[in-house]
C-alpha positions in Angstrom: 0.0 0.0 0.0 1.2 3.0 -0.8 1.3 6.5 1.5 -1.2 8.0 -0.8 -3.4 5.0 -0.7 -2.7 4.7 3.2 -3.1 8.5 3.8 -6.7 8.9 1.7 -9.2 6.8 4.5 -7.9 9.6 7.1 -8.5 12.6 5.3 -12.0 13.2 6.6 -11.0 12.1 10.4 -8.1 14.4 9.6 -10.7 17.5 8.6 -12.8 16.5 11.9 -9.9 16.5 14.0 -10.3 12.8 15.3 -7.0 11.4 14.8 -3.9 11.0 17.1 -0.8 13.5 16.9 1.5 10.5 15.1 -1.5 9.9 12.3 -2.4 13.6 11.8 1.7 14.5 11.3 1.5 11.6 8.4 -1.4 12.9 7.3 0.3 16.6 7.0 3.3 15.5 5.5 1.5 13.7 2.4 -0.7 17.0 2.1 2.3 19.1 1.4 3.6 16.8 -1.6 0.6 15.6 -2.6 -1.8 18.4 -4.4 -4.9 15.9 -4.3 -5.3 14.7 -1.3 -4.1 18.5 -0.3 -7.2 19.8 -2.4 -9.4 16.7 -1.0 -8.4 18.1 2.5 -9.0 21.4 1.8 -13.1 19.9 0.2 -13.7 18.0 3.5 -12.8 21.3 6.0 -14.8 23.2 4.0 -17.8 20.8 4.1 -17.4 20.0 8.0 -17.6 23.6 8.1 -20.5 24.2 6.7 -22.5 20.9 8.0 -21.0 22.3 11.6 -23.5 26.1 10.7 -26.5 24.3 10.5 -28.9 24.4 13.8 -29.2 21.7 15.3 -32.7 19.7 15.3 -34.9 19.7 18.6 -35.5 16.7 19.7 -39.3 14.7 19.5 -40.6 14.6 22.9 -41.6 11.2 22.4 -37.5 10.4 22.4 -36.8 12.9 25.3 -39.5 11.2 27.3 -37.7 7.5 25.9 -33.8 8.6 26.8 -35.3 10.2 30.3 -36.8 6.5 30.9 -33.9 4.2 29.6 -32.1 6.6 32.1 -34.2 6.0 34.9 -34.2 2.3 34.5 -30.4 2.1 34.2 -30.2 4.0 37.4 -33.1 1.3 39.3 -30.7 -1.5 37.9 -27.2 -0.2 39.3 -29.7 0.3 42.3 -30.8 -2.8 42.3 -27.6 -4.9 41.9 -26.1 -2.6 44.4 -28.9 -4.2 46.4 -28.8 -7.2 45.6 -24.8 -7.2 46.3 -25.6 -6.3 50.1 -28.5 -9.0 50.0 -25.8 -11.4 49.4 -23.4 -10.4 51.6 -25.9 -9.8 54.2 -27.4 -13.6 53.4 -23.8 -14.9 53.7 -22.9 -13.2 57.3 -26.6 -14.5 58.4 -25.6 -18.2 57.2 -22.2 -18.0 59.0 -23.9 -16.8 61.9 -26.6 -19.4 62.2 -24.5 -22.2 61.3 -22.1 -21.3 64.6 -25.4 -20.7 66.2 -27.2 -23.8 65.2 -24.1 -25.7 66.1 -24.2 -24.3 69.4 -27.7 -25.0 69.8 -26.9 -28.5 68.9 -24.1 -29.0 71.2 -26.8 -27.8 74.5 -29.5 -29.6 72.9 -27.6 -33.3 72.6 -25.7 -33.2 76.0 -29.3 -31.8 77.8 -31.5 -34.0 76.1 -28.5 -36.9 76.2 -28.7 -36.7 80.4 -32.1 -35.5 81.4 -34.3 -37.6 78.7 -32.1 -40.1 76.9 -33.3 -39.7 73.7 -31.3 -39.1 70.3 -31.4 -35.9 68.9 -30.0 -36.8 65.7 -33.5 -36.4 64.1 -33.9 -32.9 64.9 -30.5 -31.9 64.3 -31.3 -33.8 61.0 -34.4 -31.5 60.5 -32.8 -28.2 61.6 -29.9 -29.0 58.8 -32.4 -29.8 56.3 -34.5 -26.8 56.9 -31.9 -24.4 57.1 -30.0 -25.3 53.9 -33.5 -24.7 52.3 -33.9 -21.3 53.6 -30.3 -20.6 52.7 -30.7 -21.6 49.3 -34.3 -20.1 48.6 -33.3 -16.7 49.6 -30.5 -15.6 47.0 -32.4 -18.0 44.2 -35.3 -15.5 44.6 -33.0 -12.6 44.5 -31.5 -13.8 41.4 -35.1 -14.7 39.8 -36.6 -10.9 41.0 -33.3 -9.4 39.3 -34.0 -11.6 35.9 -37.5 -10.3 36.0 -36.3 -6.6 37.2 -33.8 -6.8 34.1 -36.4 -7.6 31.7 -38.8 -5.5 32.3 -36.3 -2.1 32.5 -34.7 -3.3 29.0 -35.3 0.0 27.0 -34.4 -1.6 23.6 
């Protein structure tokens, strides 16, 4: 490829302004040999120019009232996950403790029932286990389903 190939696709960026120092001093240098591109330069300032004059169209209410609500919704998502994020962590200290306090429990509950009405307690422990993984599990799997619905609902495409 040669530069005036190379040089030609940056011309207009060149006219707008948009490229980097490096590109824009390539860009230069070909416009002082090169009388085309030079004059081509020269067309696309001119045209930015005038295209840069002409007001700018209001925007339809209908899209003002559409950007103000994709907004909205974009700021009730970052809400939400922010939320969601201290659900989780919240859940996750809750689970901690009530495993160390279910253990606890446990440990009273087994040596009391052990020597006052020698029973075994292995079935309730058993059913506290079972129940407790359940709530542990149901409470971030409904967060996760509410954001999924949350998400769907706010999609402004």
């Amino acid at each position: 490829m040669t530069p005036h190939e190379s040089v030609q696709p940056l011309l207009a960026l060149s006219a707008a302004g948009l490229l980097e120092a490096d590109q824009e001093r390539a860009v230069r240098q070909h416009v002082r040999e090169c009388a085309v591109c030079a004059a081509a330069l020269a067309e696309l300032g001119e045209l930015g120019a005038a295209i840069g004059g002409l007001p700018a169209p209001e925007p339809s209410d209908a899209l003002v009232a559409r950007t103000q609500a994709c907004l909205a919704a974009e700021v009730a998502a970052a809400t939400g996950q922010r939320r969601n994020a201290l659900l989780a962590v919240g859940l996750a200290l809750f689970a901690w403790a009530t495993a160390w306090a279910t253990w606890a429990i446990w440990r009273v509950l087994t040596e009391a029932a052990a020597a006052v009405l020698a029973i075994d307690p292995s079935g309730v422990f058993a059913w506290l286990v079972l129940t407790g993984l359940t709530a542990l599990m149901a409470a971030p799997t409904a967060a996760a389903l509410a954001a999924v619905r949350r998400r769907k609902e706010g999609n402004c495409l």
